[in-house]
Backbone as XML, in Angstrom:
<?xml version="1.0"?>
<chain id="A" units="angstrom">
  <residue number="1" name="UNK">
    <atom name="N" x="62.788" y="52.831" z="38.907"/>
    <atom name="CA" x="62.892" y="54.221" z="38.496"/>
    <atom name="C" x="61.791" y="54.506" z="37.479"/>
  </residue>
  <residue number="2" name="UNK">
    <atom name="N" x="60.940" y="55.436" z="37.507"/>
    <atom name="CA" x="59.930" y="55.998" z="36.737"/>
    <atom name="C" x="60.592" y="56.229" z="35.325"/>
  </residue>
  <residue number="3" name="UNK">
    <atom name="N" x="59.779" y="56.874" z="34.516"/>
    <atom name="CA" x="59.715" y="56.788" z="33.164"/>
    <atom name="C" x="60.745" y="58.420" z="33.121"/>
  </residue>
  <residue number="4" name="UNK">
    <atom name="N" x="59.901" y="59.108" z="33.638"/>
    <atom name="CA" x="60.356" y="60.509" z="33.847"/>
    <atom name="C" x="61.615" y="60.764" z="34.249"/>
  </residue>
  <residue number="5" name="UNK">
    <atom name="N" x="61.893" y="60.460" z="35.815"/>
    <atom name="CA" x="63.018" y="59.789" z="36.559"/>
    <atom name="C" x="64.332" y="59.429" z="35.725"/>
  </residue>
  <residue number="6" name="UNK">
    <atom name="N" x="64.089" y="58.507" z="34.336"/>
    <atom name="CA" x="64.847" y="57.747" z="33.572"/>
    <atom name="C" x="65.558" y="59.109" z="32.522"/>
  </residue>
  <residue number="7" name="UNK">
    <atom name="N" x="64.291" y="59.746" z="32.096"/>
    <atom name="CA" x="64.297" y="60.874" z="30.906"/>
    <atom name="C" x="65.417" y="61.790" z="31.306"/>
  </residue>
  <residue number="8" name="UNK">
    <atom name="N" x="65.082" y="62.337" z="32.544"/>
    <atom name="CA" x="65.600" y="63.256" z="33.698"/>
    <atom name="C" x="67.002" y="62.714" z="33.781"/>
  </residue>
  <residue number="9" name="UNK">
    <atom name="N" x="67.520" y="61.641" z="34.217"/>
    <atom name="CA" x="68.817" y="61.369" z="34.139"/>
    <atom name="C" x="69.362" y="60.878" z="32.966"/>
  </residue>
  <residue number="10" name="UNK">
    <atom name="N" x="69.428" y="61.143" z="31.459"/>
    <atom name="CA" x="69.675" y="60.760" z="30.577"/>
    <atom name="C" x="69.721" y="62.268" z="29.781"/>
  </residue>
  <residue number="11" name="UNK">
    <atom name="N" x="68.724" y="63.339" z="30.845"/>
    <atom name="CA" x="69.176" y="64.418" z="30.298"/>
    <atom name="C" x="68.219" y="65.288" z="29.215"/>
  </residue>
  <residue number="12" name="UNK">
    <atom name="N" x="67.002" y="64.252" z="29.391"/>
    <atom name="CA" x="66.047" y="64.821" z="28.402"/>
    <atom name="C" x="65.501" y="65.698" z="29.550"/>
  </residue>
  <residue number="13" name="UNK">
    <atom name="N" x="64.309" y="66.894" z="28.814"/>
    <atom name="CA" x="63.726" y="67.929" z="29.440"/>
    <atom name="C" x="62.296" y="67.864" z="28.747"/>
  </residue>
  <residue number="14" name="UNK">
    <atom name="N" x="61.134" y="67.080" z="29.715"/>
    <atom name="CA" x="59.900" y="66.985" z="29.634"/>
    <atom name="C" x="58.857" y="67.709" z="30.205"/>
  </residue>
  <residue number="15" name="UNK">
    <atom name="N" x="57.705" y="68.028" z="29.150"/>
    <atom name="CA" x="57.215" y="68.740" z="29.708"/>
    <atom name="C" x="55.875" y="68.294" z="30.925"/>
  </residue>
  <residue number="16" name="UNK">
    <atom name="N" x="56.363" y="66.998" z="31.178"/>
    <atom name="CA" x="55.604" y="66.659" z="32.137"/>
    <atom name="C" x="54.460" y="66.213" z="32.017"/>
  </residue>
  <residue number="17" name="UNK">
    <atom name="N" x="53.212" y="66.513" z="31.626"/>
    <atom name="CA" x="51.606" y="65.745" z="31.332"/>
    <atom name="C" x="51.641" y="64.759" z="30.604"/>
  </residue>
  <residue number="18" name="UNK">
    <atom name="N" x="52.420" y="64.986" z="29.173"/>
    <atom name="CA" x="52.589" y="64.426" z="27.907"/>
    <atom name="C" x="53.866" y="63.472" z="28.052"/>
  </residue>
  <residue number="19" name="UNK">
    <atom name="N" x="55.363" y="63.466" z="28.374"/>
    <atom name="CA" x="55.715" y="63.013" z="28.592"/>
    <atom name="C" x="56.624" y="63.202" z="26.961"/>
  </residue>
  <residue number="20" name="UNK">
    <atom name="N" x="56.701" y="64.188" z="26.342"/>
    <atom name="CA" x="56.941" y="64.649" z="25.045"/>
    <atom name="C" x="58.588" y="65.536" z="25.388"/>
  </residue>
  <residue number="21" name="UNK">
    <atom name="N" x="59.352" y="65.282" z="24.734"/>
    <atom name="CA" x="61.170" y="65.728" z="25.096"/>
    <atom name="C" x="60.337" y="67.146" z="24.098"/>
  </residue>
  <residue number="22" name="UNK">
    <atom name="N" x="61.286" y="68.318" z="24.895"/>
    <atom name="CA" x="61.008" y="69.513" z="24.688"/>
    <atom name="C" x="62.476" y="69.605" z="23.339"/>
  </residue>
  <residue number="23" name="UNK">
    <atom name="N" x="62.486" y="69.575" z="21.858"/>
    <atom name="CA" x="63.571" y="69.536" z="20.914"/>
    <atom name="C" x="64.428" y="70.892" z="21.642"/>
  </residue>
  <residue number="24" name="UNK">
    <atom name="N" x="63.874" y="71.799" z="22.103"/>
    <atom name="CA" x="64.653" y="72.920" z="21.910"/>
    <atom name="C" x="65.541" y="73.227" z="23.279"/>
  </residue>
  <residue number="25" name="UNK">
    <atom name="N" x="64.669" y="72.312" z="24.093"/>
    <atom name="CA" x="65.719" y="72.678" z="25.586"/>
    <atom name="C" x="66.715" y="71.282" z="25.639"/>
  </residue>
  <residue number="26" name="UNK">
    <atom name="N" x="66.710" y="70.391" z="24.461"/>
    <atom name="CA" x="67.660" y="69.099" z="24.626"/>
    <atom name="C" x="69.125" y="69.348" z="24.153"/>
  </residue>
  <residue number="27" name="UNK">
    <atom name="N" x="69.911" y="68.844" z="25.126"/>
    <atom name="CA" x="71.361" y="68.832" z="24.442"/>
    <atom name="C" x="71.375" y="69.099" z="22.829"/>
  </residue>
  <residue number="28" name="UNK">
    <atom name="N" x="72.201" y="69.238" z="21.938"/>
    <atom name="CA" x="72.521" y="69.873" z="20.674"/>
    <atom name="C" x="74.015" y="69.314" z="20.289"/>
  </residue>
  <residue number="29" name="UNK">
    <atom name="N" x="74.038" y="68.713" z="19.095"/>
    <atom name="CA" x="75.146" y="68.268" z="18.820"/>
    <atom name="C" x="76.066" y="68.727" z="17.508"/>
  </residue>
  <residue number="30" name="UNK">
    <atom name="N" x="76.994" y="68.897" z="17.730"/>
    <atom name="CA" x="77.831" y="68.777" z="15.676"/>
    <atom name="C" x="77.886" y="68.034" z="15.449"/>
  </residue>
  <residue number="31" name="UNK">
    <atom name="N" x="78.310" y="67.580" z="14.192"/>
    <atom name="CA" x="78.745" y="66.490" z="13.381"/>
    <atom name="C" x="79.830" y="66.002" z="13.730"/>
  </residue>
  <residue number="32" name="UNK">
    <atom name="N" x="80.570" y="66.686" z="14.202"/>
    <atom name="CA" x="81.459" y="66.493" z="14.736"/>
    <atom name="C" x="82.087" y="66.382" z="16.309"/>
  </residue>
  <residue number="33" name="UNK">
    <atom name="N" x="81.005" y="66.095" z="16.901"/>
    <atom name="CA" x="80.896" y="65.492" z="18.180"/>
    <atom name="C" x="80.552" y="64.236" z="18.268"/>
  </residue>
  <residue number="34" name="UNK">
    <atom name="N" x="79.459" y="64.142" z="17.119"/>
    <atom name="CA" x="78.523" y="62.797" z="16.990"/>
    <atom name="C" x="79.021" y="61.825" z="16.503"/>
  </residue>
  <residue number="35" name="UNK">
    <atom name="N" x="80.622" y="62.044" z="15.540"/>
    <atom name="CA" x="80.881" y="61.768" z="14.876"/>
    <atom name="C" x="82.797" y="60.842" z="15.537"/>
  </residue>
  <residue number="36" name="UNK">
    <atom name="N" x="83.341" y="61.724" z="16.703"/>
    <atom name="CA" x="83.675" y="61.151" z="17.409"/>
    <atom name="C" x="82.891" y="60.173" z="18.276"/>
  </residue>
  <residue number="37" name="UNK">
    <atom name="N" x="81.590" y="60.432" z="18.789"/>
    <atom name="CA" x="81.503" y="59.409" z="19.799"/>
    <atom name="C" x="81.059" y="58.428" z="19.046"/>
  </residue>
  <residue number="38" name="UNK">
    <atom name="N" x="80.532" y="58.110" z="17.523"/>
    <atom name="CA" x="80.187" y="57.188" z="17.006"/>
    <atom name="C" x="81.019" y="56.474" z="16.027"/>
  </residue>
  <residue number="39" name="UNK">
    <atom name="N" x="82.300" y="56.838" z="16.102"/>
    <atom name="CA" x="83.465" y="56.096" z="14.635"/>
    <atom name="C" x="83.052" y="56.394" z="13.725"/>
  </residue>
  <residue number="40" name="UNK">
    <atom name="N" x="82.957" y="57.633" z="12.959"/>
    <atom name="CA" x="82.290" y="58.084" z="12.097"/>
    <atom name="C" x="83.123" y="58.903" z="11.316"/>
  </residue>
  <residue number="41" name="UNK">
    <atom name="N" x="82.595" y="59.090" z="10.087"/>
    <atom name="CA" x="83.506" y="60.736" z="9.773"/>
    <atom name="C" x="82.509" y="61.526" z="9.828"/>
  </residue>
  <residue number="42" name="UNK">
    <atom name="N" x="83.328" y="62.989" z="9.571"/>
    <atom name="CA" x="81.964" y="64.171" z="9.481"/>
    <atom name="C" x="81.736" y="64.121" z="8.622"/>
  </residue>
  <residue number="43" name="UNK">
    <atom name="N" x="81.726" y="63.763" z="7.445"/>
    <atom name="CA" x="80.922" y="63.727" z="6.091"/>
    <atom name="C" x="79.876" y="62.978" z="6.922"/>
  </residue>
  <residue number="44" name="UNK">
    <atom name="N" x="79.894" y="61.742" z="7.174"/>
    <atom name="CA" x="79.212" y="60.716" z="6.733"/>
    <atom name="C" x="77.940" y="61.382" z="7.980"/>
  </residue>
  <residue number="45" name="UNK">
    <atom name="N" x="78.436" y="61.633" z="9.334"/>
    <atom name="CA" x="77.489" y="61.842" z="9.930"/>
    <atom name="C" x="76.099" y="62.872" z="9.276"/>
  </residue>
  <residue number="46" name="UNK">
    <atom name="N" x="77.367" y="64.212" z="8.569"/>
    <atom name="CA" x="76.553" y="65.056" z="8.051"/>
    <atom name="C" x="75.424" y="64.434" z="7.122"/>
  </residue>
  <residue number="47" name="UNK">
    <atom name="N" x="75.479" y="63.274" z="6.521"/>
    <atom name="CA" x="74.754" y="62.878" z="5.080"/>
    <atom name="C" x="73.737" y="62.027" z="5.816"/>
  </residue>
  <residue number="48" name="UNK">
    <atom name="N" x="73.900" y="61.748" z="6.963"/>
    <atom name="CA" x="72.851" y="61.099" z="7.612"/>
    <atom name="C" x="71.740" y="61.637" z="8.295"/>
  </residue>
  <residue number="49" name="UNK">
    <atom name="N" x="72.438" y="63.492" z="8.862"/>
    <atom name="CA" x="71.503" y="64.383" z="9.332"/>
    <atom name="C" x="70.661" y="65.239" z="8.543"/>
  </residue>
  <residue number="50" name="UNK">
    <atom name="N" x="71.563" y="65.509" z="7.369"/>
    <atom name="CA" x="70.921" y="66.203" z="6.884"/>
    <atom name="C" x="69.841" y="66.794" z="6.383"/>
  </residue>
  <residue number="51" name="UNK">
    <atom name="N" x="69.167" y="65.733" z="6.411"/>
    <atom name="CA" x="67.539" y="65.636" z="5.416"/>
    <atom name="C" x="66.732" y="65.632" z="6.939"/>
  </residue>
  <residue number="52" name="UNK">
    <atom name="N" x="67.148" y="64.829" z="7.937"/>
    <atom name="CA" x="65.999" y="64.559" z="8.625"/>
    <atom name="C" x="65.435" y="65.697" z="10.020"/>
  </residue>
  <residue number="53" name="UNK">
    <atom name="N" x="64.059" y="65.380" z="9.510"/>
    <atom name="CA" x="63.087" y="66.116" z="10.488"/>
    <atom name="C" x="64.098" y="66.695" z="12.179"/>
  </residue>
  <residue number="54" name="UNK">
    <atom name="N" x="64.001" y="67.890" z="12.482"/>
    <atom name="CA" x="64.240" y="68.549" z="14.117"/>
    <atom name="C" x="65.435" y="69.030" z="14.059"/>
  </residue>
  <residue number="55" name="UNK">
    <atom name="N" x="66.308" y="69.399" z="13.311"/>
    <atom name="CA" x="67.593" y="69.411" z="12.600"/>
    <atom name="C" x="67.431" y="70.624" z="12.720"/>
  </residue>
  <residue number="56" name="UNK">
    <atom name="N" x="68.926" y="71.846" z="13.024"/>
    <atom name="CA" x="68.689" y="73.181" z="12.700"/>
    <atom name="C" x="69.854" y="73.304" z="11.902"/>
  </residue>
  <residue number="57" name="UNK">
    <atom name="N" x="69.380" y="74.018" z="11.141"/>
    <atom name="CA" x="70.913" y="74.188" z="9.608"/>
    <atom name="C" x="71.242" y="75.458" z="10.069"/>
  </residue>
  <residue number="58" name="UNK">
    <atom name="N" x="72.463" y="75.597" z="10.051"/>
    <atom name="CA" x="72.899" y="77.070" z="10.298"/>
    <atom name="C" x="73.892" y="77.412" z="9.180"/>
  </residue>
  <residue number="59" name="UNK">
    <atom name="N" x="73.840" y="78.678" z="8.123"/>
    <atom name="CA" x="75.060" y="78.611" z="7.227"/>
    <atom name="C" x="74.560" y="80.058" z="6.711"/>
  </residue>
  <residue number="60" name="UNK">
    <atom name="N" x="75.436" y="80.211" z="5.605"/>
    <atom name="CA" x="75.412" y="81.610" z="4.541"/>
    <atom name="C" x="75.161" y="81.495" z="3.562"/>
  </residue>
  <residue number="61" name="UNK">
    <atom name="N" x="74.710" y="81.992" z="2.240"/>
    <atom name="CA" x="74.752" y="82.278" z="1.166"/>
    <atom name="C" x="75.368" y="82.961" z="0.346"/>
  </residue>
  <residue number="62" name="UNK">
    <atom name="N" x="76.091" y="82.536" z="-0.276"/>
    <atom name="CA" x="77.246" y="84.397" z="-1.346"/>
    <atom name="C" x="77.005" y="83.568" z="-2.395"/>
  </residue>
  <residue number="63" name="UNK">
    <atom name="N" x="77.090" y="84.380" z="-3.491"/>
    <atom name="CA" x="76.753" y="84.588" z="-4.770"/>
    <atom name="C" x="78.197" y="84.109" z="-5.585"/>
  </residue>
  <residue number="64" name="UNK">
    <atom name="N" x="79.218" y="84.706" z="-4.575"/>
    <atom name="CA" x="80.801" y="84.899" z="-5.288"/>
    <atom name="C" x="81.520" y="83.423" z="-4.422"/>
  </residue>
  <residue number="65" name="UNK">
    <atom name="N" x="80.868" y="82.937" z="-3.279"/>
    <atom name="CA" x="81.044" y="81.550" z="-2.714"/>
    <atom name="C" x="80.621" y="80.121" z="-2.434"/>
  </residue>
  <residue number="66" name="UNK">
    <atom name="N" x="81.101" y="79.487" z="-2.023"/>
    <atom name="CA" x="80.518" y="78.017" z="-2.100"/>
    <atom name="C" x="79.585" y="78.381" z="-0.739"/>
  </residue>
  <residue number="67" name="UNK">
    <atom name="N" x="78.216" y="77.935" z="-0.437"/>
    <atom name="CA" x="77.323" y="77.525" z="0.608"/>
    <atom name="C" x="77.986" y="76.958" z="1.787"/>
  </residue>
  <residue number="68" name="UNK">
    <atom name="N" x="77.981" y="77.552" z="3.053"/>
    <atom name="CA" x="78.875" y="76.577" z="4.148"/>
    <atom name="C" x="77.634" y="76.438" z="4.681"/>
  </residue>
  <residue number="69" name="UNK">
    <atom name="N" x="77.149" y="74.988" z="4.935"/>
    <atom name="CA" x="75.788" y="74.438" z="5.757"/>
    <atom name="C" x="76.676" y="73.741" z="7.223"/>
  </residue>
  <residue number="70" name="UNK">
    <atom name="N" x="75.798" y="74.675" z="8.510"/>
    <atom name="CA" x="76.577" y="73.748" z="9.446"/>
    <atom name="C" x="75.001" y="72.876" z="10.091"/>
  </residue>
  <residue number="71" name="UNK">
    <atom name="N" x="75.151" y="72.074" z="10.618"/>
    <atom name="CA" x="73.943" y="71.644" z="11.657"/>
    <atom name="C" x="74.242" y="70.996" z="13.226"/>
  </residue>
  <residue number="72" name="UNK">
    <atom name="N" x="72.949" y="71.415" z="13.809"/>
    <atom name="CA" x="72.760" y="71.053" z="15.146"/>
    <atom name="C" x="72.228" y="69.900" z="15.168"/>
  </residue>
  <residue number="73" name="UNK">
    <atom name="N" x="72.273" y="68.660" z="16.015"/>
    <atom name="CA" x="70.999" y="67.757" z="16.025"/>
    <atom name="C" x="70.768" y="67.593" z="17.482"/>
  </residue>
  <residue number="74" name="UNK">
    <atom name="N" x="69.328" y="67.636" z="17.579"/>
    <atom name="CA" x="69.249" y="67.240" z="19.222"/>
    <atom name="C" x="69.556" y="65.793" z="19.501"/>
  </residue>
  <residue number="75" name="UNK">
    <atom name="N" x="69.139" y="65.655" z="20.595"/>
    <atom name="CA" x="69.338" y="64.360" z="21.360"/>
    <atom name="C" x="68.399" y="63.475" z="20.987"/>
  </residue>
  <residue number="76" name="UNK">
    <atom name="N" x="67.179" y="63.660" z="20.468"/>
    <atom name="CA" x="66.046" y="62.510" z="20.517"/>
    <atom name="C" x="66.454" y="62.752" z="19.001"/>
  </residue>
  <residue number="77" name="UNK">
    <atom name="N" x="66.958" y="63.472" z="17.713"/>
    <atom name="CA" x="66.777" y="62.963" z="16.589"/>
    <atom name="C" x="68.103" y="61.653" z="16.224"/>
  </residue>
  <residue number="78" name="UNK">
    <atom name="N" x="69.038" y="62.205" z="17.432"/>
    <atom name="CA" x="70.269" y="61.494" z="17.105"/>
    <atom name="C" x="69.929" y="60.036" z="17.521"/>
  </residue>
  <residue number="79" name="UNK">
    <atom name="N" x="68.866" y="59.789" z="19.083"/>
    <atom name="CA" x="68.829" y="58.832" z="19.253"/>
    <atom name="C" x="67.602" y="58.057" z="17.976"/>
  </residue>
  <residue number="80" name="UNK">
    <atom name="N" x="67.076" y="58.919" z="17.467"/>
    <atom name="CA" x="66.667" y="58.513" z="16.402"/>
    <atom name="C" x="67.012" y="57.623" z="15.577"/>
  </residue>
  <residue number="81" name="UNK">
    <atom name="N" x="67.877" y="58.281" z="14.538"/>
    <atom name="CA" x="69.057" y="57.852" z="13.615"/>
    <atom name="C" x="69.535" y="56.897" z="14.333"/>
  </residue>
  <residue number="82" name="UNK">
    <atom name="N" x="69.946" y="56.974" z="15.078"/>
    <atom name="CA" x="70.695" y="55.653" z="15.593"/>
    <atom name="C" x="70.168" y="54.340" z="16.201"/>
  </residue>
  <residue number="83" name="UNK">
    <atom name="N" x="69.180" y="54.382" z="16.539"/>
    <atom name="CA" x="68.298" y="52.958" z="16.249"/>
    <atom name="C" x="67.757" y="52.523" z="15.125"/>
  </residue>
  <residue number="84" name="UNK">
    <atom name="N" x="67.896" y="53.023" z="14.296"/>
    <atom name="CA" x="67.267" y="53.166" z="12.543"/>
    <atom name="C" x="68.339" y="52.346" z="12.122"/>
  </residue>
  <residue number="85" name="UNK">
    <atom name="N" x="69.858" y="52.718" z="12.590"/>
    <atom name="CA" x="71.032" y="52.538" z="11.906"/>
    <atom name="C" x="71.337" y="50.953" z="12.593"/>
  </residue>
  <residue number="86" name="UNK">
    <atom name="N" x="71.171" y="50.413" z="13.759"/>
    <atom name="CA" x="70.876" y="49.534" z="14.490"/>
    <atom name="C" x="70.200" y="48.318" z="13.565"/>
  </residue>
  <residue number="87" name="UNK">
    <atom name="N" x="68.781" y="48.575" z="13.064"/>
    <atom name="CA" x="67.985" y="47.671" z="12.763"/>
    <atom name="C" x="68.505" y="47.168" z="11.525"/>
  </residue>
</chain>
């Protein structure tokens, strides 16, 4: 099975010449997805995403409230993190 072939059934979306995962057309995760499939809590996942690079924060600001930060992570940052967490 090709390289592409492999990407393609695993669900990544390449743009083909380069061979580069497109962040924005890849699966998208919560903390709480990631966090079931990995024995995790959602804190902990959150403290692991948070800082790093391809990450989209989604939340509010009030003056009169606490900050609610939610985040997305794609698929190549998660598989990221998680060979990092591996070594």
């Amino acid at each position: 099975m090709s390289a592409a072939q492999l990407s393609k059934a695993a669900g990544r979306v390449t743009d083909g010449a380069s061979g580069i995962a497109s962040i924005a057309l890849q699966e998208h995760f919560t903390c709480r997805e990631l966090a079931e499939k990995w024995h995790m809590s959602e804190s902990t996942v959150f403290k692991l995403f948070v800082g790093e690079a391809g990450i989209i924060k989604l939340g509010s600001r009030s003056a009169r409230k606490r900050t609610k930060v939610s985040i997305r992570i794609p698929l190549s940052v998660a598989e990221r993190v998680y060979k990092a967490l591996q070594s």
